[in-house]
C-alpha positions in Angstrom: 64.8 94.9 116.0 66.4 97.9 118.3 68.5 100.2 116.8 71.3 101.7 119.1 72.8 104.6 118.2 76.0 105.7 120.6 76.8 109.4 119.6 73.4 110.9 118.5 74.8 114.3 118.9 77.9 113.6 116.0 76.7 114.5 112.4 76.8 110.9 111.2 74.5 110.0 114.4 72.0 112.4 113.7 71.7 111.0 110.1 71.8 107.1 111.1 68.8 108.5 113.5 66.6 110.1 111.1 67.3 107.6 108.2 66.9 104.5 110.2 63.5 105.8 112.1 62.3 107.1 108.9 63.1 103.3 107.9 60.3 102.1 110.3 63.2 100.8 112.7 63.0 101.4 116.6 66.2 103.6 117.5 67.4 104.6 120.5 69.6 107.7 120.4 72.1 108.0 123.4 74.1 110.9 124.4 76.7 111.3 126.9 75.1 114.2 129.4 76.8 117.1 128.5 75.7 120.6 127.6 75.5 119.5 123.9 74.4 116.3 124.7 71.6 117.5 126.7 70.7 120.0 124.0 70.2 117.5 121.5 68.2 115.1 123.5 65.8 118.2 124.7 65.3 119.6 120.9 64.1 116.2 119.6 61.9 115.8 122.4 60.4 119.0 122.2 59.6 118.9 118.2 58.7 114.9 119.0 61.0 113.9 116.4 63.6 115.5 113.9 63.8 116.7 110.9 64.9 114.9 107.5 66.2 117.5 105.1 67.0 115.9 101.7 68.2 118.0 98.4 67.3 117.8 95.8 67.9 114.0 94.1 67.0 111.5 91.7 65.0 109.1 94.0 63.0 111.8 94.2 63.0 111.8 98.2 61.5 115.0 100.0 62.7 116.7 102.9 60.2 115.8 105.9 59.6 115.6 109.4 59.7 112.2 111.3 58.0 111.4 114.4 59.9 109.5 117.2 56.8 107.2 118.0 58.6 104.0 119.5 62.1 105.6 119.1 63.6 107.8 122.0 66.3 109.4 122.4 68.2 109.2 125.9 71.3 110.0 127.9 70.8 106.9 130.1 73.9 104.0 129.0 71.7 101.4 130.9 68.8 102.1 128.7 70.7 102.0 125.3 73.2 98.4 126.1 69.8 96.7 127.7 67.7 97.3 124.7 69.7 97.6 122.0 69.9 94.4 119.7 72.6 96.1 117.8 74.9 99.3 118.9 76.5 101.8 116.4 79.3 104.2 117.6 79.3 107.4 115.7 81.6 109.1 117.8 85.4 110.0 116.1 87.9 107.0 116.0 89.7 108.1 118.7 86.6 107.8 121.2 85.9 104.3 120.3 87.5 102.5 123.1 86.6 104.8 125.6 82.7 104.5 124.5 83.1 100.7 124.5 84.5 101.1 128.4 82.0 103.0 129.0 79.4 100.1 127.7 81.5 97.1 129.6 81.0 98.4 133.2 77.2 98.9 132.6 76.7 95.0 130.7 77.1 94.7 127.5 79.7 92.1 127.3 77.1 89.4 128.6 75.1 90.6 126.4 77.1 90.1 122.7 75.3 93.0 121.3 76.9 93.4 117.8 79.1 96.4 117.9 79.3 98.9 114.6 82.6 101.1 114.0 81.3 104.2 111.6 84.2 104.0 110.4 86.7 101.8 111.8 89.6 103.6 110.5 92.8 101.3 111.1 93.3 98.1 113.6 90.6 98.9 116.1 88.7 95.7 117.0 92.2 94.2 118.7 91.7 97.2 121.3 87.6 96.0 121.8 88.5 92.5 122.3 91.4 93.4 125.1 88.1 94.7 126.4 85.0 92.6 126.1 86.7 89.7 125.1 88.3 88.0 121.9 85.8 87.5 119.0 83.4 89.9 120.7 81.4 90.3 117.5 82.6 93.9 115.6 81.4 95.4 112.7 84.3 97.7 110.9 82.8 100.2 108.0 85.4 101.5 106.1 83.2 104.7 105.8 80.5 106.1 106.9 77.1 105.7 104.2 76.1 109.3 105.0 77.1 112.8 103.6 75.5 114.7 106.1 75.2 117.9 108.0 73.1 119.1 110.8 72.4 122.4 109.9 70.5 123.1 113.5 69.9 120.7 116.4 67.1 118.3 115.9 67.6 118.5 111.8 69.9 116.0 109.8 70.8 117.1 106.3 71.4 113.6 104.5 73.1 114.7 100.7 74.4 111.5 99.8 73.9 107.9 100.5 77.3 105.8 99.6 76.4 103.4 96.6 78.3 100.3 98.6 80.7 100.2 101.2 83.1 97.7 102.5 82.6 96.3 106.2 84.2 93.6 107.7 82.8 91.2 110.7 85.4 90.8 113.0 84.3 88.1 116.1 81.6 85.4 116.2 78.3 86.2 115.1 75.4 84.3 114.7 72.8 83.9 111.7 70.3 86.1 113.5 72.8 89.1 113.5 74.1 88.7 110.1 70.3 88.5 108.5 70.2 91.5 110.6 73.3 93.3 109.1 72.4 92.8 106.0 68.9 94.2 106.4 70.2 96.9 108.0 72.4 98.1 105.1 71.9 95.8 101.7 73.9 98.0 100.0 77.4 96.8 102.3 80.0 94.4 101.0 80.1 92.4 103.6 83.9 90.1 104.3 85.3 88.5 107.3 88.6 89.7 106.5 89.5 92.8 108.4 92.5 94.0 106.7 90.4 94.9 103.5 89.0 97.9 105.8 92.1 98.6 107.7 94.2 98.9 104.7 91.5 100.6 102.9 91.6 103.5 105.2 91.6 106.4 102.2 91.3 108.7 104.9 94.8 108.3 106.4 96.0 108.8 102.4 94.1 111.9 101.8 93.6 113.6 104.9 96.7 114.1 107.2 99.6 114.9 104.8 97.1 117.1 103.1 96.2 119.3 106.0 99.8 119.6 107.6 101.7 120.6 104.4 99.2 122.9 104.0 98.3 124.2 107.5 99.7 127.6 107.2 97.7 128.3 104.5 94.6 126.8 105.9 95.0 128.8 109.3 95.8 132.1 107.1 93.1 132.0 104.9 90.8 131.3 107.9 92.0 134.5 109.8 91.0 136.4 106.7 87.8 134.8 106.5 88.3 133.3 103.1 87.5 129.6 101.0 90.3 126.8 101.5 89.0 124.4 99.4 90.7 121.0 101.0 90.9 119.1 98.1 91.1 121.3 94.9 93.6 123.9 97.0 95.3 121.5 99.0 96.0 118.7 96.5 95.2 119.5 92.9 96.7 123.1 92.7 99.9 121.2 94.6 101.5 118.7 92.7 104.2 118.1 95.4 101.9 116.9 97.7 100.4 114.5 95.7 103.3 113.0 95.2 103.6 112.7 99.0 100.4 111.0 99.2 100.3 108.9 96.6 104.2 107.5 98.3 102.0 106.8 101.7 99.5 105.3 99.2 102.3 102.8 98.0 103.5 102.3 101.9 99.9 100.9 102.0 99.6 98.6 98.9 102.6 97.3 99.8 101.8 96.2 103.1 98.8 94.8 101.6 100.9 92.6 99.2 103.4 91.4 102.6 100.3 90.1 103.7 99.2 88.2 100.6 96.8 90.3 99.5 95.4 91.3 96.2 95.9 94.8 95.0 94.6 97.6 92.1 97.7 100.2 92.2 100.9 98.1 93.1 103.6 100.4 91.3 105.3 96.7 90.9 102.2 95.1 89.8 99.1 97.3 89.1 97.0 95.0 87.1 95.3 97.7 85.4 94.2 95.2 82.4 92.2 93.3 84.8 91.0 96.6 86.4 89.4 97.6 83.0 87.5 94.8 81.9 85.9 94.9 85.7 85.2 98.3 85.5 84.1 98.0 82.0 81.8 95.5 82.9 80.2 97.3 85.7 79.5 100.0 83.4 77.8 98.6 80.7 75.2 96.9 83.3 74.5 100.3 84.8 73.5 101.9 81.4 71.3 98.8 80.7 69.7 98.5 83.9 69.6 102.3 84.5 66.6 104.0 86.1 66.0 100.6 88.2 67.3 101.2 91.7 67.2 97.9 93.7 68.6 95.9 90.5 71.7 98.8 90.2 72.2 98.3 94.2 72.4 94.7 94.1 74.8 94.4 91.1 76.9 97.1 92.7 77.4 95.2 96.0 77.9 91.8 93.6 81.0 94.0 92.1 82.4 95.8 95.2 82.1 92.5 97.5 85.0 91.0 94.2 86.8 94.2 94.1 86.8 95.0 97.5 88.2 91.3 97.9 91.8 93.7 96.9 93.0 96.8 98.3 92.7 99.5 96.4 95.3 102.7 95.1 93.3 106.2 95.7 93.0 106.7 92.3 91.5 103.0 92.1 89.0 104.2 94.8 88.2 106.8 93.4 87.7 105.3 89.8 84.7 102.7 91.8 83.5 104.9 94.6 83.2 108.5 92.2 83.3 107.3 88.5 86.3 108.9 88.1 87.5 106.7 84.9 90.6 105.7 85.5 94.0 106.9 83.7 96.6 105.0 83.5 99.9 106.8 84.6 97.4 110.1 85.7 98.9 111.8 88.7 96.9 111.5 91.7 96.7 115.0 91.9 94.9 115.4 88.9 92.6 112.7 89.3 91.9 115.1 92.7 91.8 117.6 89.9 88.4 116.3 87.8 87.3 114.8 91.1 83.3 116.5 90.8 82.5 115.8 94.4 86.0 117.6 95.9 85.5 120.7 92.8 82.8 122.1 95.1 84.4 123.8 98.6 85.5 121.0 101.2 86.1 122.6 104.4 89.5 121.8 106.1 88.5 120.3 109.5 91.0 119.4 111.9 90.1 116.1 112.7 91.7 115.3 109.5 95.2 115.4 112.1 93.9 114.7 115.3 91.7 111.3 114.3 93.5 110.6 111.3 97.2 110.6 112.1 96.3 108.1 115.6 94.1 105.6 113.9 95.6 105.5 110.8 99.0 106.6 110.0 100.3 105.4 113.6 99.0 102.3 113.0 100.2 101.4 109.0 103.7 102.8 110.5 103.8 100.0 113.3 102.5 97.9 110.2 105.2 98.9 108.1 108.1 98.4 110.2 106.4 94.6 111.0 106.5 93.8 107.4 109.7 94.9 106.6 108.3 97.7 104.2 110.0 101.2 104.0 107.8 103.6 106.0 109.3 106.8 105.2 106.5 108.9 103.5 104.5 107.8 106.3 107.4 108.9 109.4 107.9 112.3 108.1 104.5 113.3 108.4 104.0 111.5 111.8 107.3 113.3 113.1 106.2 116.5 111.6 103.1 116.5 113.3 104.8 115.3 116.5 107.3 118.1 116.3 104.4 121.3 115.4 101.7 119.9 117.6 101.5 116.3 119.5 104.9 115.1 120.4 102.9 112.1 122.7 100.6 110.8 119.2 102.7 107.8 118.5 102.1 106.9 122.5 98.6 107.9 122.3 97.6 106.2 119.5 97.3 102.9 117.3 100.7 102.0 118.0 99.6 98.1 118.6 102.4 97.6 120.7 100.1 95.9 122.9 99.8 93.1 120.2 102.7 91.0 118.8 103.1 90.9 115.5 102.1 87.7 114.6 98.9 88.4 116.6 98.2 91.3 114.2 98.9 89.6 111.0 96.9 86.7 112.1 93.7 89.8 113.0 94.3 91.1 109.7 94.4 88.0 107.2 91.0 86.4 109.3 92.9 83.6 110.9 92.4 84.3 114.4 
């Protein structure tokens, strides 16, 4: 097996390079040619392979370096689609098409390689297909299974691994390229209904309100050469805007419900009784079976592939992806607030606007309005951001007014 990675130079590409080399996998790394792009290719070349710099953790994995020996890394598109038996684009959301058209004119529609969205964010294989064909096959991750840095070219800093994650195969694939997936990344909840990573888009929740009500600050604190910290500063020192939030949290539930979907959160039906004995149960087999990693990965996936089956509040998220015990009627501002992973300094980056506002609110707006559910939390920002920044990000982005909306609701519910 051939990995393809599209996007070596991105932080997340870097660390899918390393880990999955280090893995014993062939990867080919592909850059566009660019300055940076050419940078990157000529350090890891030089050095003969990169370097893996792990923290320290409890799987007691050392920082090392890894040699490329079958693995290359290339800015040639011909070499990457010809060889590749499976392609992952690590590049932003908002580059995704434009890689894929990029791919078309060189072959890869004849040959069905397997596409992989790190992340997806919201509604992107419709755009693909209009592309390389419906049912082109098209992985969606709701997330990317890396924390990761590159702290200088040619070295990937991996913290953190995701426990499970939820991905979606959108398109016809065969049993070859499923065994594949699922030795690629055994610890992915794998469903063939694409809303449950559309909808679960946390990043369209957290990020973009987040950074524009607080964009003053950020940019003032910056010029002073001080610490925003995104999520303690920006969310749990501010009630009022997790209030806003956790409305365009609603906004997305309740889509989720339109479409007959289950849901953790629902102000009209949270199902928190159910939530606990899940939860619960999850629990209890982690403190019996803990210490033992491969049994622990495999009843994790059992559990997120039946809860990610629903679409889930933030504070739902958070309770399964952190171990942030849930608390019933908590605000999610203070769930934000005892939150370990945000309590250390997140830095605000601005992609949390320009990537998440396109892909994610733009999109569960258009979804909104089909559905008959009252978008307003979810308007204001996008206006706001229109009127400060982008007045054009509604046109440019996820608008699906390409697509009818029975077309989408069909994409999202698996039916097509």
């Amino acid at each position: 097996m051939i990995i393809g990675i599209y996007g070596l130079g991105s932080q997340s590409g870097l660390a899918y390079f390393a880990d999955m080399v280090n893995r014993g996998y062939t990867v080919i790394g592909y850059n566009r040619p660019s300055i940076n792009g050419n940078s990157v290719i000529n350090v890891i070349n030089k050095q003969g392979g990169v370097y893996l710099e792990r923290p320290e953790n409890s799987n007691n994995e050392r920082s090392h370096f890894i040699p490329l020996d079958q693995s290359q890394v290339t800015n040639d598109l011909n070499i990457l689609v010809e060889q590749s038996d499976i392609i992952i684009i690590t590049l932003p959301s908002i580059y995704q098409v434009a890689s894929v058209e990029e791919m078309e004119k060189v072959g890869i529609k004849k040959r069905q390689v397997p596409l992989i969205l790190s992340p997806s964010r919201t509604i992107a294989t419709p755009y693909i297909w209009k592309i390389l064909g419906e049912q082109y096959p098209v992985v969606c991750f709701s997330t990317c299974p890396y924390s990761c840095k590159v702290p200088v070219l040619g070295t990937s800093l991996i913290k953190r691994r995701k426990r499970t994650w939820m991905v979606s195969l959108e398109g016809r694939f065969n049993v070859e390229q499923k065994n594949m997936l699922r030795e690629l990344f055994p610890q992915a909840a794998l469903s063939k209904i694409p809303a449950l990573t559309s909808l679960n888009n946390i990043g369209a929740v957290f990020h973009c309100a987040t950074y524009l009500l607080n964009y003053d600050e950020i940019k003032r604190k910056e010029s002073v050469d001080e610490i925003f910290s995104f999520y303690m500063d920006g969310i749990a020192k501010r009630p009022e805007v997790g209030v806003v939030l956790e409305q365009i949290d609603q906004i997305r539930l309740q889509i989720a419900s339109k479409l007959g979907l289950s849901t953790f959160g629902l102000k009209d039906n949270p199902r928190e009784d159910v939530w606990r004995k899940l939860t619960n149960g999850l629990r209890a087999l982690e403190e019996e079976y803990e210490g033992e990693i491969d049994i622990l990965r495999k009843l994790r996936r059992l559990f997120s592939e039946y809860l990610n089956t629903s679409i889930l509040s933030s504070q739902h998220w958070l309770d399964i992806t952190y171990g942030v015990i849930r608390i019933e009627g908590e605000s999610l501002s203070d769930t934000i607030g005892r939150t370990p992973t945000y309590q250390k300094n997140s830095v605000p980056q601005l992609r949390y606007m320009t990537e998440d506002i396109p892909t994610g609110l733009v999109p569960l707006e258009r979804l909104a309005k089909y559905l008959d559910v009252d978008s307003f939390a979810i308007t204001n920002i996008i206006d706001e951001y229109e009127r400060r920044f982008d007045p054009f990000v509604r046109e440019k982005g996820r608008n699906l007014m390409e697509f009818n909306r029975e077309y989408v609701i069909q994409y999202l519910k698996g039916e097509l």
